[in-house]
N, C-alpha and C positions, 0 to 999 in steps of 0.2 A: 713328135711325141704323141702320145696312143691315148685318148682320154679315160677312164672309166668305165665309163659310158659304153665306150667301142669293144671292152673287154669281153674275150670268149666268154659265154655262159658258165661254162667248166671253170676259167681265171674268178668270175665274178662271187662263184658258189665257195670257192676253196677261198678268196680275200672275206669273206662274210664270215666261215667258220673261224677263220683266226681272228677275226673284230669281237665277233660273239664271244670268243674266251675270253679278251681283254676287259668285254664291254658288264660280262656279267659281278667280278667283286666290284666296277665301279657304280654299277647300278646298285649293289647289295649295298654301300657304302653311302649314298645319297637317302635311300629309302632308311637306313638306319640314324641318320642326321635328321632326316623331316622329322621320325620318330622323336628323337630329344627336343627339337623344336618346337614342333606341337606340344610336349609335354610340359614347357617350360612356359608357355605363353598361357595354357590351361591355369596352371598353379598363379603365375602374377594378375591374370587377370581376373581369378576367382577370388583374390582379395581384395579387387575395387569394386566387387558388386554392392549395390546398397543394404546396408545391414539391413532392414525392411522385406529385401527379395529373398536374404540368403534365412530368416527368422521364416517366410513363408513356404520353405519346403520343408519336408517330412525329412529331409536327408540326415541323418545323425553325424556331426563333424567325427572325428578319427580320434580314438582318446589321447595322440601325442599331440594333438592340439589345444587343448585342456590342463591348465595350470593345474599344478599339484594342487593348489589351494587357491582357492576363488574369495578373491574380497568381498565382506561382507559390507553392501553399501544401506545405509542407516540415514532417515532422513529424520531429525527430531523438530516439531513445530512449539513450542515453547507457546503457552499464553500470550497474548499481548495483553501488558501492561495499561493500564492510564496513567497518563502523565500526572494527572489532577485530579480530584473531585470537589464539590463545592468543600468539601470539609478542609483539603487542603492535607487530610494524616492518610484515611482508606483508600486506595487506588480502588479502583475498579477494574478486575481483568475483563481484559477485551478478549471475547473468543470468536472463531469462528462460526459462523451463521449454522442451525442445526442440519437445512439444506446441504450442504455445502461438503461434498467428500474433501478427505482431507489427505487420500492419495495420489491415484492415480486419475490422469484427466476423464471427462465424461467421455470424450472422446473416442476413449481406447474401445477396444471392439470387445465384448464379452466371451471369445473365445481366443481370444489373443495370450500367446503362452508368457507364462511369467516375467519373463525376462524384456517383455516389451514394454510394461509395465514402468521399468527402471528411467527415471528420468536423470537426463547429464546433471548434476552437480557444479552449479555457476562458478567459477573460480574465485576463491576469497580474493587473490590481490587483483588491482591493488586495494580494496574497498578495504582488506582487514589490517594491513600497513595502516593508511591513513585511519580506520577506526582507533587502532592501539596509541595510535599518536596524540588522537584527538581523548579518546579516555584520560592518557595520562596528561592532558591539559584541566581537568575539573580540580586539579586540587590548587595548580599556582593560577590559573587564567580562568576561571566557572564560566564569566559573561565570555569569552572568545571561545569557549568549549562548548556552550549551549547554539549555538550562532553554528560551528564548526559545522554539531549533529544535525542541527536545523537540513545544510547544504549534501550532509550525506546520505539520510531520508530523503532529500529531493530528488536526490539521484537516483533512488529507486533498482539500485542493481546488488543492494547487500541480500547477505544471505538470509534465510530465515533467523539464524543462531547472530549476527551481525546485530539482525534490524532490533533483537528482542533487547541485545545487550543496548543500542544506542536508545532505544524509548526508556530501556529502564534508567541509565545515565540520566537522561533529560526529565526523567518525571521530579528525579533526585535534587537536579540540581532548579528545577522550578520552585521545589516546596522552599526553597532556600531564598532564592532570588528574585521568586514575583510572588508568592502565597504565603509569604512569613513576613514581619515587619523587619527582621534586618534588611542594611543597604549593602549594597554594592559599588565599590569607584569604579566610574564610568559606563554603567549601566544604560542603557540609550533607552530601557521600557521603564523606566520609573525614576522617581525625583523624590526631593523630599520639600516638604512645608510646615512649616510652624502656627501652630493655633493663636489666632488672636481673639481678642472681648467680640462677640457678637457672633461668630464661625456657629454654622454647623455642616453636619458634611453635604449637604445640597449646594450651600451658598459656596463651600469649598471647591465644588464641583466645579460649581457654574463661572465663579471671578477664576479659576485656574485653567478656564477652556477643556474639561477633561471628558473624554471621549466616548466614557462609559458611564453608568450608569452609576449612581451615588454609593451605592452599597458596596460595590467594590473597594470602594476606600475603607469603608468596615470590617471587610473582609479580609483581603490582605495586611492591617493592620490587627488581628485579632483581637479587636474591640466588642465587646460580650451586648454592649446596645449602643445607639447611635449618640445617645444622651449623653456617653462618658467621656468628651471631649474636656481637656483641661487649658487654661490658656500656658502655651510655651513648651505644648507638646509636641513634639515631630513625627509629623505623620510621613507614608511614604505613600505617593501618585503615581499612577498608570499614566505613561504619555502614549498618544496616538491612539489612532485606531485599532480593532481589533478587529479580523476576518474569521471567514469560515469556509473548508473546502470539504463536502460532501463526497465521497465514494460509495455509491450504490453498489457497485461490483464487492467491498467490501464492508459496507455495514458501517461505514466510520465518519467521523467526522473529528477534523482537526483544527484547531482554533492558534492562530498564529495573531503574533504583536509585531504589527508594521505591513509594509509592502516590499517585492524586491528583494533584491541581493541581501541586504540586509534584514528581511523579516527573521523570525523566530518563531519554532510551535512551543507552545505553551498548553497545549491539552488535547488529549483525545477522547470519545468518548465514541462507545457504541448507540449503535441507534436501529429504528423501525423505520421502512417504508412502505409506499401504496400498494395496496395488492395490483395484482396483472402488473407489476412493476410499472404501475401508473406517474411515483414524484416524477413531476415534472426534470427537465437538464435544461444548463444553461448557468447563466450570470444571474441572481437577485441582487435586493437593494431588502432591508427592512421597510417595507410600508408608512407611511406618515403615521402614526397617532395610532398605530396596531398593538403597542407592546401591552399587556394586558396581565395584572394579577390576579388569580384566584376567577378566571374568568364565568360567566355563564355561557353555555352552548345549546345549539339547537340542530338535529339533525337532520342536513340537508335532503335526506333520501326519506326519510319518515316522519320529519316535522315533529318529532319527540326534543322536547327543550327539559336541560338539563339545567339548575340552578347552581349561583358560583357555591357555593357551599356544600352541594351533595355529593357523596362519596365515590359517589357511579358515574359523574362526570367523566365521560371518555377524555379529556385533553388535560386532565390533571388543575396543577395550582399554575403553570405561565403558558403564555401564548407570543409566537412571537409570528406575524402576520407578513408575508414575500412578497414583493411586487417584481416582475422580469423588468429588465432593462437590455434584453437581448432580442431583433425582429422577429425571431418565433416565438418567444413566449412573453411579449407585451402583453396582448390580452391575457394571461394567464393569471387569474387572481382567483381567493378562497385560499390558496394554500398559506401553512406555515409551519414552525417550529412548535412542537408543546411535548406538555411532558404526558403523563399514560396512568389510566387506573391498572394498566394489565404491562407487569412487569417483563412475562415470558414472550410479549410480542416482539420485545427487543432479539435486534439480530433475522427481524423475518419482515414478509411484506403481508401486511395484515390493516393495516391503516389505510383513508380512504384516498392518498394520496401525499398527504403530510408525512414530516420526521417527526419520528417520535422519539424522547429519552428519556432516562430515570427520570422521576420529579426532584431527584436528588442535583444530578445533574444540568435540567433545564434552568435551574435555580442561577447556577453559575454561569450558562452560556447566554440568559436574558440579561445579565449584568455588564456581559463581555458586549455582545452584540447593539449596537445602536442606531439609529435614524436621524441624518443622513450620510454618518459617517461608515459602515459596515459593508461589504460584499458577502455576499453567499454565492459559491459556488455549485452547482449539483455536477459530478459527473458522472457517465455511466458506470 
């Protein structure tokens, strides 16, 4: 047998010509396959580029990739509500700090085209299931519906429109349940007691163990002075403690009844803090022997002393004095709680390090807050 190889020149030229006829529709045939190949792998891989790469070219998509009609996406921020105020009728809305844009992140780059702008939209469920659930609990179960909210504000993942309906829920069902003199069966933050020959609301205070401060029981009892106690009257008691968790990131402060799984908020309120974002973070305690009404002050940086009665008093009518119980901020004393001759500092950092609140509001959170039963949280 004759290899190839061994073939006449003349054999080898004329088998090459007839290969080349065969060879050329199958090459026409491969090179027109790479063609759909390549084009196929273009198209699917140009849809996993990160929307970020494909936002930073000038390239104008093709208009059959463009929905007839483009969803209009709509982000509404709603006021936040107060749960409470000292009054117990006027909420206070909680708004955003004036700083504070209310779109899009700082972050975004000033020439970043619109549409980068758009932030995803957190998915209602299941937070807006369990809100509907827990709504329609305020009318047969109030105490296992405020408890409920309490656990879905922890969570911290409802939506703007979510979080506005559950504070407004809880401010509702507060005025009911802990800042009005009706009871509630089975209520775990309040009791009730009856007046006898001798009571007044100190001594009531004090033989009941109750955690707050006297005038609470005046308050939620809507007693017009403290003198108008009657013997065989039933009064209704705060049980336990009462905390506080600060958010400097938003300007708020939340005052909850109890510890744990089972705590409840019971109030929000906006607030001031330190310029250069000075408050202090960490764990407090109330200070021994701090709580202070109608105080006198003296300014630590200029040694101007303001007396309890004058109207320019920067720290208002209460004072409520921090001590850390956290390793970095043990040493941290001078700071606390008071209330403000300068109502518009609320929402900004303009104080010398302390929170600042209404005078309206400080009123109710000195009543809540006590020594040495209280925590104050700050967080950033």
């Amino acid at each position: 047998m004759t290899l190839d190889s061994q073939q006449p020149r003349s054999a080898s030229v004329a088998l090459f010509a007839v290969n080349r006829r065969k060879l050329i529709p199958i090459a026409l045939a491969v090179v027109a396959a790479a063609g759909v190949a390549g084009g196929t792998f273009f198209f699917t891989q140009g849809d996993q580029t990160p929307t970020a790469d494909r936002m930073s070219t000038n390239t104008v998509p093709p208009t059959t990739a463009t929905p007839s009609k483009a969803p209009t996406i709509t982000q509404n921020t709603p006021e936040m509500p107060a749960i409470a105020t000292s009054s117990g009728s006027q909420p206070v809305a909680l708004t955003a700090p004036a700083s504070a844009p209310a779109s899009a992140p700082a972050s975004a780059p000033a020439s970043a085209p619109a549409s980068a702008a758009i932030q995803p939209v957190r998915p209602s469920s299941p937070s807006t299931t369990n809100l509907a659930t827990t709504l329609a609990m305020t009318q047969t179960d109030p105490v296992g519906a405020r408890l409920a909210l309490t656990h879905l504000l922890d969570r911290r993942d409802l939506t703007a429109a979510d979080e506005f309906a559950a504070i407004t829920s809880l401010r509702e069902l507060n005025s009911k349940l802990f800042f009005s003199p009706a009871m509630s069966i089975n209520d775990p933050v309040v009791r009730t007691y009856t007046v006898v020959a001798g009571d007044t609301l100190s001594k009531i205070a004090k033989k009941n163990d109750i955690q707050t401060d006297w005038r609470i029981i005046q308050r939620i009892n809507a007693m017009k002075s403290e003198k108008s106690l009657r013997i065989g009257q039933k009064l209704k008691l705060p049980v336990g403690a009462f905390h506080a968790e600060i958010s400097k990131s938003n300007y708020q402060m939340k005052i909850f009844a109890g510890e744990g799984p089972s705590r409840v908020l019971v109030a929000i309120f906006p607030v001031g803090l330190g310029e250069l974002n000075s408050t202090p973070t960490g764990a407090f305690m109330v200070r021994p022997k701090s709580k202070l009404i109608n105080p006198e002050w003296k300014n630590p940086r200029t040694g101007e002393r303001f007396a309890s009665d004058d109207p320019k008093n920067p720290i208002g009518e209460r004072w409520i004095g921090l001590i850390g119980v956290e390793a970095h901020n043990q040493g941290i004393k001078g700071y606390g709680i008071h209330g403000t001759v300068d109502p518009a500092s609320i929402g900004k950092q303009e104080s010398m390090g302390c929170v600042r609140l209404s005078n309206t509001d400080v009123e109710l959170v000195y009543e809540l807050l006590t020594e040495p039963n209280s925590t104050i949280v700050i967080a950033p």
